[in-house]
Every structure is written in structure tokens, then in C-alpha cells.
N, C-alpha and C positions, 0 to 999 in steps of 0.2 A: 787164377784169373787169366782171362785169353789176353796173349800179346796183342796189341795194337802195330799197326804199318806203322807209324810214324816211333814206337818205341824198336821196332825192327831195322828204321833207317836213321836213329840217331844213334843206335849200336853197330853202326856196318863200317867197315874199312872204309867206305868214301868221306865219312864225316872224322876219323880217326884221324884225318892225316891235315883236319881244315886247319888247325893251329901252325899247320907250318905253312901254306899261305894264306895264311890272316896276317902274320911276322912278313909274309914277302911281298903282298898286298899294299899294307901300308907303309914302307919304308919312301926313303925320299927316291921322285924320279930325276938323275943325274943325267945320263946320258940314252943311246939307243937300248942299248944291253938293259939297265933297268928299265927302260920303259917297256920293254916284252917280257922281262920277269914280271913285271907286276900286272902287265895286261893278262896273262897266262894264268897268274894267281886268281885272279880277279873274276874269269872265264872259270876256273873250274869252283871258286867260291860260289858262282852263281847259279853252277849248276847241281850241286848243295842245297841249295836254298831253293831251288826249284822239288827235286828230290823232296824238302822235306815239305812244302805244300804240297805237292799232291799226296803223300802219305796222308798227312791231314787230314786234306779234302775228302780222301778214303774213308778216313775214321770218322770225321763228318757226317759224310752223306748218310747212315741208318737214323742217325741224330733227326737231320733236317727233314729224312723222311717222314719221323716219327710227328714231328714240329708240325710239318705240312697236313697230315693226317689230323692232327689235333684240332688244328687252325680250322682246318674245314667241317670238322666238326662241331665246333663251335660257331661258325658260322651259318652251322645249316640250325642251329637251335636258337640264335640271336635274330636270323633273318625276318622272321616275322613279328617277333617283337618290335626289332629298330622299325618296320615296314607299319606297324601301329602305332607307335609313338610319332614315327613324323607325321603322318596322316591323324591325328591326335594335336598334336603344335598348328598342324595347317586350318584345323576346323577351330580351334581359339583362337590363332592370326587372327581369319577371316571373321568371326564372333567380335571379336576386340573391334578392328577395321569400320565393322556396320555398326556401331557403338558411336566411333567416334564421328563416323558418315551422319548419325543422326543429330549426336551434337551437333554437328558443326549449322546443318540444313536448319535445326533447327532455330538456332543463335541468326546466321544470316537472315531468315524469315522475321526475327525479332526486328533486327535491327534494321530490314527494309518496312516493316513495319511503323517501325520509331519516326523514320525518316520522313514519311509520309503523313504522319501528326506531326509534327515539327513543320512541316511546307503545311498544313492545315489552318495554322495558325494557335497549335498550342504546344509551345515549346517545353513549358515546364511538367504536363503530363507527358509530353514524350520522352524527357529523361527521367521520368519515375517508373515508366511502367516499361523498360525495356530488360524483360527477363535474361540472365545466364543462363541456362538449360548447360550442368553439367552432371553428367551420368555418372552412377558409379560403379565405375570399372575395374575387372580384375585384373592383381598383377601378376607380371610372373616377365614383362614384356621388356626386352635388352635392345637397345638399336646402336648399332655401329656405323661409322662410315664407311661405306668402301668407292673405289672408283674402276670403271672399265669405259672401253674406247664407243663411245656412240658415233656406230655404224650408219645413222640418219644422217650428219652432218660431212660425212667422208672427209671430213679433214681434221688433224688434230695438232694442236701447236707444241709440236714437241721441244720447242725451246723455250717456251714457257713453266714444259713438263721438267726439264730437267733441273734449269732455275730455279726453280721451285724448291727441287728435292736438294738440292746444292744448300740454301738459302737456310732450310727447315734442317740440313745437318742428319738428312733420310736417304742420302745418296748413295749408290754402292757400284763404286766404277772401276770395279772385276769385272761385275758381270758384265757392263757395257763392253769393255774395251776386248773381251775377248775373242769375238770373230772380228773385231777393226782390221787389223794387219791384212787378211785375207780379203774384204771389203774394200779394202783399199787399191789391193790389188787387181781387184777384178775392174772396179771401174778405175782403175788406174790415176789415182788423186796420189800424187807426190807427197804433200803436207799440210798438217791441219795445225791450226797455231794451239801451243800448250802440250799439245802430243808429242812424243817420243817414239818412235817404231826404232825396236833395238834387237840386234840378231841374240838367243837366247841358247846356247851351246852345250851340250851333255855329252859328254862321254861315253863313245857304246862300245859292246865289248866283242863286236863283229869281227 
């Protein structure tokens, strides 16, 4: 069986020796002296860990090639399928749609109808003879809500929007707050009430 990179770089002296700064790595940092033992450990632990992704990624890549090939190939046999089936869904929407266009036309035409023998002067034949006209229609038809920004009204209440998602327990204020700090910088707003901007520190091993 052919060696793999990455079985050739967890076998080399550079990973042989990781145990003894893994031990100097994490020890307590007391003064200057340990604090460059451990930064030192830490510097070459990472360049280990670098070492063994790209081995990896080496051994990987004929993989993902292999992946990417397949993918596409199945894509090129699915394309016209999917490309029928949605054009197949769009011509029953539209089927369904005129179905329910003629209910409807047809029911209001009753019921203006109705309205007009009832101002005639006979009300009790106009509640008798005002037909439902309900078709029968096939299913198969799922409707969802969804919501997007109408571009006709150019303004959107976005405190309303976010109230809302607050209120409904739908809210997710990761993703909002994550360019705030740099937004804030730019138009240069000091503080927003509730908000916190807090300096967020890491460690590099420069």
C-alpha cells in the first residue's frame, strides 16, 4: 500500500519531538523567560499542525478530484431531468392558478348577480339561487410564507422588522452585530443603548 504525505509527516522528526513542546507549551506562564519558552513551543507546535494539513490537503486533493468529477457528472445527467420537472411544477402551478381564476370569476359573477335580484325586489330568490362554483382541483400544492424587501415602496421599517423577530423569539443577533463595531466606526456613533463594543484579544504567535 503506497505511503500517504501525511503518514510520511506524522512519521518525521519534526512531529517526534511535538511532545516535548506540547509539556512546554502548556505549563504556567510565570515570568519573561516562560513566557518565550512557551511562545517558542507554541511557534513551532504550529508549524506541525500546519505541516500536517498540508500533507493532508495532498492526500486530499486526488479524492476531491475524484468528487468533483463525479459531481459533474452527475450533474450533467440530472440537468435535464431537474430542467423538466421544474418546467413540469410551473405548467401545474399555472393549471391550478387558472382553476382557481375561474372559481373565483366565476363565484363573484354569482354573487354580483345575486345582488342585483335582491335590489330587484326579490330577496328570497336571491339567496336561493346564488351558486358556489367550486372546481375540482388537484393536489399536490404546498404554500409557504416567505418575506423579501419591496423595492416599490423604498422604505422599510426596519424597527418594526427587528421587533418583531425579537417578540416571535426568530431573532439572531450574531449575525446582526457582526459588522456593528466597524459601522460604527465609520460613521463614527460613539454608543447605542443595550450595546456593548468590547476589545476582543487573541494571542498571535508573531
Amino acid at each position: 500500500m503506497k505511503t500517504t504525505q501525511l503518514q510520511k509527516v506524522v512519521s518525521s522528526p519534526s512531529v517526534d519531538i511535538t511532545p516535548k513542546h506540547i509539556e512546554v507549551a502548556t505549563m504556567p506562564v510565570l515570568d519573561q523567560l516562560s513566557f518565550d519558552e512557551v511562545k517558542y513551543s507554541c511557534k513551532e507546535l504550529d508549524k506541525v499542525v500546519k505541516l500536517i494539513e498540508e500533507a493532508a490537503k495532498a492526500d486530499r486533493k486526488p479524492l476531491q478530484d475524484e468528487v468533483k468529477r463525479i459531481i459533474e457528472a452527475e450533474k450533467e445527467h440530472t440537468a435535464p431531468l431537474i430542467d423538466a420537472i421544474n418546467k413540469g411544477k410551473a405548467n401545474m402551478l399555472g393549471y391550478q392558478n387558472e382553476l382557481a381564476r375561474i372559481e373565483r370569476e366565476a363565484n363573484e359573477k354569482a354573487a354580483n348577480e345575486a345582488a342585483e335580484r335582491l335590489l330587484s325586489g326579490t330577496p328570497d330568490q336571491a339567496i336561493e339561487q346564488v351558486p358556489q362554483l367550486v372546481l375540482d382541483k388537484p393536489t399536490g400544492l404546498r404554500t409557504v410564507k416567505k418575506a423579501r424587501i419591496n423595492n416599490q415602496n423604498g422604505f422599510v421599517d426596519w424597527a418594526l422588522v427587528v421587533e418583531t423577530l425579537i417578540l416571535a423569539d426568530k431573532f439572531d443577533p450574531e449575525t446582526l452585530l457582526k459588522g456593528l463595531p466597524a459601522a460604527m466606526d465609520k460613521l463614527n456613533v460613539r454608543e447605542i443603548s443595550g450595546i456593548e463594543v468590547y476589545e476582543h484579544t487573541t494571542q498571535t504567535l508573531r
